[in-house]
LODRENVO-794272 format. One record per residue (C-alpha): x, y, z; residue in three letters. Coordinates in pm, whole numbers, padded with zeros to 5 digits, always signed. Each point is the difference from the previous one (the first is absolute). Layout:
N
XYZALA ...
END
This chain:
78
-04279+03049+01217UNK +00208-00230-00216UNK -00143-00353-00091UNK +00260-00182+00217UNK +00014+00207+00269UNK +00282+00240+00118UNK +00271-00321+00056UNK -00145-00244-00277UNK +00169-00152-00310UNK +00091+00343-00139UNK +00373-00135-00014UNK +00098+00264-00289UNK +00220-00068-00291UNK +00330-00044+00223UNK -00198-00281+00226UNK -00068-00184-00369UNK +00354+00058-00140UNK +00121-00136+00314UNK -00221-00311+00031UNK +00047-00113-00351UNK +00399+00013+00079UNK -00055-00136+00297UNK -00120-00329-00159UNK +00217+00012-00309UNK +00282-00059+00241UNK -00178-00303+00201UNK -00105-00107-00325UNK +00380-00014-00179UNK +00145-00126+00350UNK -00217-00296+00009UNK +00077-00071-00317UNK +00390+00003+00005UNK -00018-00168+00360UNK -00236-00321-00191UNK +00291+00034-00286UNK +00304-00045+00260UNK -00239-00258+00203UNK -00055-00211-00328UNK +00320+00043-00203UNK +00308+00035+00252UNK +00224-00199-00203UNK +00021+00278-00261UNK +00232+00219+00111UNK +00209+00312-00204UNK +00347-00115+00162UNK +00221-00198-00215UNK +00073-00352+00022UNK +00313-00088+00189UNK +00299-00097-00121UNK +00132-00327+00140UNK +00376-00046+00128UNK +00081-00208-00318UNK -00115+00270-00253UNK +00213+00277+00208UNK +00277-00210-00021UNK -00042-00076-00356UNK -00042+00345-00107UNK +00327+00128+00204UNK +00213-00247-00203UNK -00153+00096-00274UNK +00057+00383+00098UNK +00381-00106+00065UNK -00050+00102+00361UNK +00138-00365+00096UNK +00251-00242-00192UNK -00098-00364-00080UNK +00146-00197+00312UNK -00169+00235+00228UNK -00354-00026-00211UNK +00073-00400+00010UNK +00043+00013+00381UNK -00283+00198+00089UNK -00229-00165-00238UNK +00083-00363+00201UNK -00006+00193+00304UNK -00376+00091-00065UNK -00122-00351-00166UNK +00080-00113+00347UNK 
END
């Protein structure tokens, strides 16, 4: 007879494997869910461009002539 019995902790090597991945993946998730929790501010997206940068860079780009950058500049200061 085998010290733990027929059903006991004889798990074998898979059963270790396997329980040692097991809590590397709770382990990792915790820690990126207390990262997101903590730190949601930080994010890999740029910042956004506002309307008065797209408008300056599209005169600059020649896209638009000088009256029309004029008038849409006043139109978006309000």
């Amino acid at each position: 007879m085998h010290m733990f019995g027929e059903y006991g902790l004889g798990m074998g090597l898979l059963g270790v494997v396997l329980m040692i991945l097991f809590w590397v993946v709770i382990i990792t998730g915790a820690f990126y869910l207390i990262k997101l929790l903590t730190n949601p501010g930080n994010t890999s997206s740029p910042p956004r461009e506002t309307p008065e940068e797209i408008l300056k860079k599209r005169y600059a780009r020649g896209e638009i002539g000088r009256e029309e950058y004029e008038s849409m500049k006043k139109e978006l200061q309000g």
